[in-house]
C-alpha positions as CSV (number, residue, x, y, z in Angstrom):
1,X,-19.0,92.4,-27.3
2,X,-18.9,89.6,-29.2
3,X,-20.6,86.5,-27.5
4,X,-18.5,83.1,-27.5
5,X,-18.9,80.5,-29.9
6,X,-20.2,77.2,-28.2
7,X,-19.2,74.0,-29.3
8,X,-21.6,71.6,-30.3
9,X,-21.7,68.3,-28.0
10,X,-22.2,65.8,-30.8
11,X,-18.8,67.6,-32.4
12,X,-17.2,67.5,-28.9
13,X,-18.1,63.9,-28.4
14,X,-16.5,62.9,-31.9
15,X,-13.2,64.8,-31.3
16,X,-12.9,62.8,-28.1
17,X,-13.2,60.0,-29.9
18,X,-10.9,61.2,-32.1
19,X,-8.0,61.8,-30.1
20,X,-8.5,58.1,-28.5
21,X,-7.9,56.8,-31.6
22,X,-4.6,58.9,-32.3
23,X,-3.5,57.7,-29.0
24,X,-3.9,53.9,-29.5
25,X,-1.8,54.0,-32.9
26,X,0.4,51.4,-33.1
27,X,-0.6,50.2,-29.9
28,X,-1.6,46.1,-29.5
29,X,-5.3,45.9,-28.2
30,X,-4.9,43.8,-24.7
31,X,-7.3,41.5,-24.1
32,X,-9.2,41.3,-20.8
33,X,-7.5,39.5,-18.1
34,X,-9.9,36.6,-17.0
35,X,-9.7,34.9,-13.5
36,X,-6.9,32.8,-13.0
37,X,-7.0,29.0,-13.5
38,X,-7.7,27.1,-10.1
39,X,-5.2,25.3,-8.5
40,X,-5.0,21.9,-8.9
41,X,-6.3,19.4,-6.8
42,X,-4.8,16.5,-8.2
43,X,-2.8,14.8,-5.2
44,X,0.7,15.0,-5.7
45,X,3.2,12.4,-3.7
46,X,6.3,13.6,-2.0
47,X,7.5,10.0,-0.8
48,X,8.9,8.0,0.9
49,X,9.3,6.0,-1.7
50,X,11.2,7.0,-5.3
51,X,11.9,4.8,-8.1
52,X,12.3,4.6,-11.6
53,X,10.1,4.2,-14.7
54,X,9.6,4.2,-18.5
55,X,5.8,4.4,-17.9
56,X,5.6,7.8,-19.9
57,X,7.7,6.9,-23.0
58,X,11.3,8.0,-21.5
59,X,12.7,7.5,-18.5
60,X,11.9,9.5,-15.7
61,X,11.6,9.3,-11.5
62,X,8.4,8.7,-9.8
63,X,7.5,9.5,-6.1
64,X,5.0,7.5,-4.1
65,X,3.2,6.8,-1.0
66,X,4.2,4.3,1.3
67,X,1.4,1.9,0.5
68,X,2.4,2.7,-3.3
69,X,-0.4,4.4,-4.2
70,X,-0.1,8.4,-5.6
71,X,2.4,7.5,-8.5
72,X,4.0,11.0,-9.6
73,X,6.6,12.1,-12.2
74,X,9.1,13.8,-10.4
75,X,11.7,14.8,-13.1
76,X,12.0,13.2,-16.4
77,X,15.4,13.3,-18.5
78,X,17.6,11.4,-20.5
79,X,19.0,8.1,-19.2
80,X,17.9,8.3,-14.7
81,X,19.0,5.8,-12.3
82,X,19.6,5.1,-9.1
83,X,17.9,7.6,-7.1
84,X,19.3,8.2,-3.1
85,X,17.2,9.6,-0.5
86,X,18.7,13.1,1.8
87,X,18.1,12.0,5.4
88,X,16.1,14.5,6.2
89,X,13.5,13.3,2.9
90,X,13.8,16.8,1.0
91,X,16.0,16.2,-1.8
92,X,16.9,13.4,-4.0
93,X,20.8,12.9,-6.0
94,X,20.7,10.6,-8.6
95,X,22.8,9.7,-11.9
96,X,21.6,10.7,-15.2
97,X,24.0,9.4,-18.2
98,X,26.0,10.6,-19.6
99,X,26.2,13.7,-17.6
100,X,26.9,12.8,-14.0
101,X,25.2,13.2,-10.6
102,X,22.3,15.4,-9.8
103,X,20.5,17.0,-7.0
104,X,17.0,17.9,-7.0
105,X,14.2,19.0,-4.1
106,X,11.4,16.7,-3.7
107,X,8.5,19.3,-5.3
108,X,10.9,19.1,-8.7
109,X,12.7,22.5,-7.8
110,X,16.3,22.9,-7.7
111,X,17.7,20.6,-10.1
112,X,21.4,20.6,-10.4
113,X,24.8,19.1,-11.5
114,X,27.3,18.8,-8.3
115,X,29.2,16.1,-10.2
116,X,30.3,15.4,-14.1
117,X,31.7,12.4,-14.1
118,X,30.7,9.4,-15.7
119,X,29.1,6.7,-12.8
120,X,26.8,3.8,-13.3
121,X,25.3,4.4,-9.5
122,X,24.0,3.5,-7.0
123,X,25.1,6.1,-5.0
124,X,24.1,7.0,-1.0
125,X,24.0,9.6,1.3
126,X,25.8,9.7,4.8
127,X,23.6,9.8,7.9
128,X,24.1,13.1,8.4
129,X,23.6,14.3,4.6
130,X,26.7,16.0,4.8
131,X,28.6,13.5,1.9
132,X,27.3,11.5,-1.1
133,X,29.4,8.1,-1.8
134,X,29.6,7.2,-5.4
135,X,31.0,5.0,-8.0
136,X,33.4,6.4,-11.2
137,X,34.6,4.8,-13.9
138,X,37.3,6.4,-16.7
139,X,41.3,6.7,-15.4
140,X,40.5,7.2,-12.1
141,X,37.8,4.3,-11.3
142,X,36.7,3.4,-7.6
143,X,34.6,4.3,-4.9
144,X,34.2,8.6,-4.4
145,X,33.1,10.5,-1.8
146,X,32.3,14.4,-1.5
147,X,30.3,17.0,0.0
148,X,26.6,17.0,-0.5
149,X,27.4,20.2,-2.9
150,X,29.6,18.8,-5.2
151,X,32.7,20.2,-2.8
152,X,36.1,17.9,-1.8
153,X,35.5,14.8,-4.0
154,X,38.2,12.3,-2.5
155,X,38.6,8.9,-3.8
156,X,38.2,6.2,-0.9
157,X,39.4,3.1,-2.6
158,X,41.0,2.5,-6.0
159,X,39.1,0.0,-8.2
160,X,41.4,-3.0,-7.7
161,X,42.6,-2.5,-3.9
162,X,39.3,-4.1,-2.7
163,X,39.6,-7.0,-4.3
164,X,41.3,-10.5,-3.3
165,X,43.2,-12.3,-6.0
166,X,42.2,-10.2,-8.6
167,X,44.2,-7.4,-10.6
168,X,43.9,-4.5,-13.3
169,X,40.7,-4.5,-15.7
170,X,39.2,-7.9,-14.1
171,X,38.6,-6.3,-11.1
172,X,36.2,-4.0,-9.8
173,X,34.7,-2.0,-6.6
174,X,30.9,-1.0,-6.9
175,X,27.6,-0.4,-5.5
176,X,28.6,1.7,-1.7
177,X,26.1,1.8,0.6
178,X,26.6,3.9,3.9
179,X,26.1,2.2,7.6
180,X,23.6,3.8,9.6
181,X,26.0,5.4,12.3
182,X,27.9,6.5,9.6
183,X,31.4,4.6,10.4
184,X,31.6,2.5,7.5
185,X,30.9,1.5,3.5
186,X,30.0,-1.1,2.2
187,X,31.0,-2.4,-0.9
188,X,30.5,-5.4,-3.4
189,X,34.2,-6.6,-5.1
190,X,34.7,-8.7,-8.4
191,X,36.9,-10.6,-9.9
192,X,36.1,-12.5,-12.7
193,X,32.5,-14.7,-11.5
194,X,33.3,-14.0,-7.4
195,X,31.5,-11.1,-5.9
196,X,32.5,-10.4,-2.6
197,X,30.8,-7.7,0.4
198,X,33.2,-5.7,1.9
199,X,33.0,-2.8,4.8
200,X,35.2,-0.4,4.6
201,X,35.5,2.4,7.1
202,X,34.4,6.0,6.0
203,X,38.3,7.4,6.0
204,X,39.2,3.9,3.8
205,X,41.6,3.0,6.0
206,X,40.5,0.0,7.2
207,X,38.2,-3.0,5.2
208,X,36.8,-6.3,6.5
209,X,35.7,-9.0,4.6
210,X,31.7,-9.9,4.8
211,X,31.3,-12.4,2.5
212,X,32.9,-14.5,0.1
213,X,30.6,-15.3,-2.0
214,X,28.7,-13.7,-5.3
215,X,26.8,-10.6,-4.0
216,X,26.1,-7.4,-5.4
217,X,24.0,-4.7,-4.4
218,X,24.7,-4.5,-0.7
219,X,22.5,-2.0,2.0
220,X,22.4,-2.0,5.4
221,X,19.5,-2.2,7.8
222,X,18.1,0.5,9.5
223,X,19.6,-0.8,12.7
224,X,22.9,-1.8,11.3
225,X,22.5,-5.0,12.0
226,X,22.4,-7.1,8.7
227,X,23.4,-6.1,4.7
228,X,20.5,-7.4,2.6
229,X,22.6,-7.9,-0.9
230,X,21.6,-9.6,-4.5
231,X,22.8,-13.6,-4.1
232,X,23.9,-15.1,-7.5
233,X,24.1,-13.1,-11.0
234,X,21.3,-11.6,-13.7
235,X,18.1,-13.1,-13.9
236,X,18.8,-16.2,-11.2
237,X,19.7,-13.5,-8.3
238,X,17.9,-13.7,-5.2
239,X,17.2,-11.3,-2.4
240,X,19.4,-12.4,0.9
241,X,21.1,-11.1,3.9
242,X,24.0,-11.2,5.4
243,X,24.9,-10.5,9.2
244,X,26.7,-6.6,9.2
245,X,29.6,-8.3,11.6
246,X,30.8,-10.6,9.4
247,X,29.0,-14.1,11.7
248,X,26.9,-16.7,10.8
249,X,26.1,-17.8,7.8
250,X,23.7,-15.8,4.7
251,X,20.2,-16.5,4.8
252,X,18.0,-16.2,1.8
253,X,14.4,-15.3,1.2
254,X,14.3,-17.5,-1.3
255,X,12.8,-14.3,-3.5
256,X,14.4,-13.7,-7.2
257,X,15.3,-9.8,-7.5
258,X,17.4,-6.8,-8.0
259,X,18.5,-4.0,-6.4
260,X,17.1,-5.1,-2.6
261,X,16.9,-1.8,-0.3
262,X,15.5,-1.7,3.2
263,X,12.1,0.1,4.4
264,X,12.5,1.5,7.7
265,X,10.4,-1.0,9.6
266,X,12.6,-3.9,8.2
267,X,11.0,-4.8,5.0
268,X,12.8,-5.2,1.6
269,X,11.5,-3.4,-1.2
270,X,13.2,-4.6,-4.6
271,X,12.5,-4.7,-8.6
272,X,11.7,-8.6,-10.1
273,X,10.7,-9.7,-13.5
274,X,6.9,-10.2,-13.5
275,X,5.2,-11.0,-17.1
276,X,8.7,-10.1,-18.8
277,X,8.8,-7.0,-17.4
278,X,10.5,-5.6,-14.4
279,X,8.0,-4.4,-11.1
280,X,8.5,-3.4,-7.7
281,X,7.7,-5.1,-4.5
282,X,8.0,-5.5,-1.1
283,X,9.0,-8.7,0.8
284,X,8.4,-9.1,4.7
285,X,10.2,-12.2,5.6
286,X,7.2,-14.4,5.2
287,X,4.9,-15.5,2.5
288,X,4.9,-14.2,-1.2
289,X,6.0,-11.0,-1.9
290,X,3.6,-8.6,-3.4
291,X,3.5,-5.6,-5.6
292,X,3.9,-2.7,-4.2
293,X,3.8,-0.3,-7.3
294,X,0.4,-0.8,-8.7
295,X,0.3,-1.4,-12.6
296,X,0.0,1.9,-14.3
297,X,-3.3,2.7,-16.1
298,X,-3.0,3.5,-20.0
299,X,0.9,4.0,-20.1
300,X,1.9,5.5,-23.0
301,X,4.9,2.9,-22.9
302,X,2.8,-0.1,-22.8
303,X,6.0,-2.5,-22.4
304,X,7.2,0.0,-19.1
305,X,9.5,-1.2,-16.5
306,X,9.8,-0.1,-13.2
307,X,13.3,-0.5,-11.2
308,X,15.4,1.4,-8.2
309,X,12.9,1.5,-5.6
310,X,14.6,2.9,-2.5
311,X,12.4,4.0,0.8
312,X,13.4,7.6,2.5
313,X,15.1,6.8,5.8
């Protein structure tokens, strides 16, 4: 009987080898997986303040602590403005021209259309979150509300109705602001040089004069007791308030600035021109206001502006 042929081991090993490389043809060679990057340490705010800034090159909307400090890009588009705090501080709307009104969550996720119509802002939230109140402009101009989704957009007053003494393109109904127990907006009314505040109640069936007077930019108080509103026009406004009933006279701060909103322990945070260029602060009712968004190191917009502070409720 024959005995069996035995295979070499060196020809053994090379047909091995062999048949390895027949089965990696046409195969891509994968590298080795390394260990993953670690996660960043970098402190990240999430409020309660937001605003907006040009800092990086473009316009965009920052997040930052309540002493200011922790600036962070949040979401950074084409033209932002006017962000608006949810009530319960975990999402942000704002506008963003042309395209409409947005939502987004406070950690950047979620961004969203609920509204394609054309608004300059601001716009507010009700107490409840349920709503958002807005301005629109085109055929159907006035003040808008509708559902936190996008849902039911009813318009609350037409863009002349507000007014007193004025009529078609000379008048106009902007900046609503929500009260704090929900029952009424408040609104600021042209005609021609005359801004008046107005409240109207959250079905618009009812309005009561405020003041007669130029103001603009109207928010309530966290109590509801007084509207702080923009006194005088452009660059010569100033930062006063205004009884929410309607009594007594305004009292100023004697403060030049845009865009006043409340903090929640009564202070006023608002934007002012400071070396030609627009900053935010924070006014307390006595002494100097001071910046409350520090400068930012090595912008890459050296000529940045920051504007549209508003403090989460």
């Amino acid at each position: 009987m024959p005995s069996p042929v035995r295979q070499s081991p060196v020809l053994a090993s090379l047909g091995i080898v062999f048949a390895l490389f027949l089965l990696s043809c046409g195969r891509e060679s994968v590298p080795p997986v390394g260990p993953s990057p670690p996660p960043s340490t970098e402190p990240r705010s999430t409020g309660p303040i937001a605003f907006v800034s040009t800092r990086d090159g473009s316009h965009a909307i920052y997040l930052a602590n309540e002493d200011g400090s922790t600036v962070t890009r949040l979401v950074a588009t084409s033209v932002v403005s006017y962000p608006a705090w949810s009530p319960d501080r975990q999402r942000l709307a704002f506008v963003r021209q042309p395209e409409g009104i947005f939502v987004l969550n406070v950690d950047g996720s979620g961004l969203r259309r609920i509204w394609g119509g054309t608004t300059s802002g601001p716009i507010d939230w009700s107490p409840d979150g349920s709503k958002l109140v807005f301005r629109a402009f085109g055929t159907d101009r006035g003040i808008f509300v509708m559902n936190s989704d996008g849902s039911d957009v009813t318009r609350l007053i037409d863009h002349a109705s507000a007014g007193s003494g004025c009529f078609g393109d000379e008048c106009g109904v902007e900046s609503p602001t929500w009260s704090p127990d929900g029952q009424e907006i408040g609104v600021s009314t042209h005609s021609y040089l005359v801004n008046n505040l107005v409240a109207i109640s959250a079905d618009g069936t009812r309005r009561r004069f405020l003041l007669q007077e130029y103001g603009g930019s109207p928010a309530w108080s966290p109590d509801g007791t007084k509207i702080v509103f923009e006194r005088g026009c452009c660059l010569d406004a100033e930062i006063a308030f205004v009884s929410a009933d309607g009594s007594g006279r305004p009292l100023s701060l004697q403060i030049s600035g845009k865009d006043p909103r409340w903090a929640p322990d009564g202070r006023i945070v608002f934007s002012a021109v400071n070396a030609g260029r627009r900053r935010i602060f924070i006014a307390t009712g006595a002494g100097s206001p001071r910046q409350l968004i520090p400068e930012a190191t090595a912008p890459a917009n050296p000529g940045y502006e920051d504007c549209c502070a508003v403090w989460a409720r």
